[in-house]
C-alpha positions, -999 to +999 in steps of 0.1 A: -190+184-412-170+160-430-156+163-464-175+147-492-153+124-515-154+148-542-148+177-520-114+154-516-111+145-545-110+180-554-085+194-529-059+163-536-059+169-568-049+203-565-018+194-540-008+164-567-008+188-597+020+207-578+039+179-566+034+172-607+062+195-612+091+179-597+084+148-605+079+156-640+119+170-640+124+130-635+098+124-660+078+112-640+037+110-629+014+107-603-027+096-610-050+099-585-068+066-581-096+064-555-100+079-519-114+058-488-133+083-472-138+066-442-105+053-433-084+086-446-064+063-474-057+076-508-047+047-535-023+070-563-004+052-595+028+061-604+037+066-637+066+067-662+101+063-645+085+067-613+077+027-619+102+008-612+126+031-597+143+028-562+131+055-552+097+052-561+088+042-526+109+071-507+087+095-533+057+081-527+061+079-481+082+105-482+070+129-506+036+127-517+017+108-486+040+136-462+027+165-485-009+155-484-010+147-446+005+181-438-022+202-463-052+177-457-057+167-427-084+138-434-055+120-452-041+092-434-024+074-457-013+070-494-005+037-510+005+027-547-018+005-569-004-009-599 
C-alpha cells in the first residue's frame, strides 16, 4: 500500500533533522518544502550559508537527495526551490 503524503512527510523529516547536524557545523539549513507523491520528488530550501555556496549543489545531489534515496525508497528525486 502506498505511503500517504504525510506518512512521507513524516519519515523525511526525520532523515533531514539528522542531516540537520552537519550542515548546521557550516551554519547552515535545510526546510522541507512539498513532496510529489506521485512522481517520488521532494522540493527542500536551503537555508543560511547553504545559499549561495559552491557547494550548495554537491550538498544537496550528493548529500541529502543520496541519503533520502538510500532510507526511503519512494524518493526519487530532490530539487532546491528558492
Amino acid at each position: 500500500m502506498a505511503k500517504t503524503k504525510q506518512e512521507l512527510a513524516g519519515e523525511v523529516e526525520q532523515v533531514l533533522e539528522t542531516l540537520r547536524t552537519g550542515l548546521a557545523m557550516h551554519a547552515g539549513n535545510v526546510e522541507l518544502v512539498d513532496i510529489d507523491v506521485e512522481t517520488g520528488i521532494v522540493s527542500v530550501r536551503l537555508l543560511g550559508t547553504c545559499v549561495g555556496c559552491p557547494m550548495s549543489d554537491l550538498t544537496l545531489k550528493a548529500g541529502i537527495e543520496e541519503t533520502l534515496r538510500e532510507m526511503i525508497p519512494e524518493v526519487k528525486e530532490v530539487i532546491n526551490v528558492a
